[in-house]
C-alpha positions, 0 to 999 in steps of 0.5 A: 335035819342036822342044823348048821351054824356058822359062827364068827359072824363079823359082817352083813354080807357074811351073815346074809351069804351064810343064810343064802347058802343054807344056814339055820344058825349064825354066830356073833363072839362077844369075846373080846379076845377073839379074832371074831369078836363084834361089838354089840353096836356091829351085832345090833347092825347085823341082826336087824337084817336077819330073817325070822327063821334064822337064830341068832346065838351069842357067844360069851366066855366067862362072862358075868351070867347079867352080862350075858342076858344083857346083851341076849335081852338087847340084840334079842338073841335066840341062845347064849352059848356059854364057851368058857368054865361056866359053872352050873350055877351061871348056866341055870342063872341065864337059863332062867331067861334065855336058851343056853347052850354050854360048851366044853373042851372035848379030849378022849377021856372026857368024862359024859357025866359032866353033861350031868352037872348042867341039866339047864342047858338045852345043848352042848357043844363039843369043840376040840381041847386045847389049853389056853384057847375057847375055840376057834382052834381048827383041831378037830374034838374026838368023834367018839366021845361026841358020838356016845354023847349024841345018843341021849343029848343034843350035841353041837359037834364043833373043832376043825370041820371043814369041807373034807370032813363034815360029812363023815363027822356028820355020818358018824355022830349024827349030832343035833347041828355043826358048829363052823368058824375057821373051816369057811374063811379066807382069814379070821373073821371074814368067811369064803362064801362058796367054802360056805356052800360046799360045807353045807352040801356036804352035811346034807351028803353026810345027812343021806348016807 
């Protein structure tokens, strides 16, 4: 089954929706730059509430690998997903205590031999390319690079899914889960909880076909 995260968690009442609504991962952004961004007093608060069932990732982006596993170790987060220019170094760092998952900027000529370089990593995550910005764009990452890297990597295909589209994304990549921010609001940071419904049955629908 294609996993769903929703990310961008910035409230109990998203959290807890996103969760009745069929997710299996949320997402909590510790960049501060971020329109999402919690704080880990918010996070604490929100993670408290979560079933055991559902995990929990923290989003970071070039953040000191002590930092990271700080803050992991604290919230007791489920995976850390490395969203910046982490070296491979800094992945295997928090590795050695946490699941991570790295993102990268995906254009047409990205190369998949640069998954190579991160054998610590457990998954990657695949968001669309845009210079200056670490997600949360709304472009949508190039499927066919993401399809060619999900048929021997674990691939969290992210960059603007939405209803309209998932289930195709969904159908052509066959990825490990989707990854959803900015597809299932009514503003950033505050998610529309029937957009979050709609999203889901339509992995499912893509997940059928």
């Amino acid at each position: 089954m294609v996993g769903v995260k929703i990310c961008g968690i910035t409230n109990a009442a998203d959290a807890l929706a996103a969760i009745d609504a069929g997710a299996n991962l949320l997402g909590f952004n510790f960049y501060e730059k971020s329109p999402r961004h919690i704080d880990e007093t918010e996070a604490a608060k929100i993670r408290g509430q979560l079933p055991k069932k559902i995990e929990a990732v923290g989003i970071f982006v070039n953040a000191p690998a002590a930092d990271v596993t700080s803050v992991c170790n604290s919230l007791k987060l489920d995976a850390a997903q490395l969203h910046g220019d982490e070296s491979p170094e800094t992945v295997a760092e928090v590795a050695r205590s946490f699941t991570v998952w790295k993102a990268f900027r995906v254009d047409p000529d990205f190369h998949l031999k640069t998954l190579d370089e991160y054998p610590e990593a457990s998954a990657f995550l695949f968001d669309a390319a845009h210079t200056g910005q670490y997600g949360g764009t709304g472009r949508t990452t190039d499927w066919d690079v993401a399809r060619r890297a999900a048929l021997s990597h674990r691939i969290i295909l992210a960059g603007g899914l939405n209803v309209e589209n998932v289930a195709a994304a969904v159908r052509i990549v066959r990825p490990y889960a989707v990854d959803v921010a900015s597809g299932v609001e009514s503003k950033p940071g505050k998610k529309d909880h029937g957009r979050m419904r709609e999203f889901i049955k339509e992995v499912r629908r893509g997940e059928r076909k």
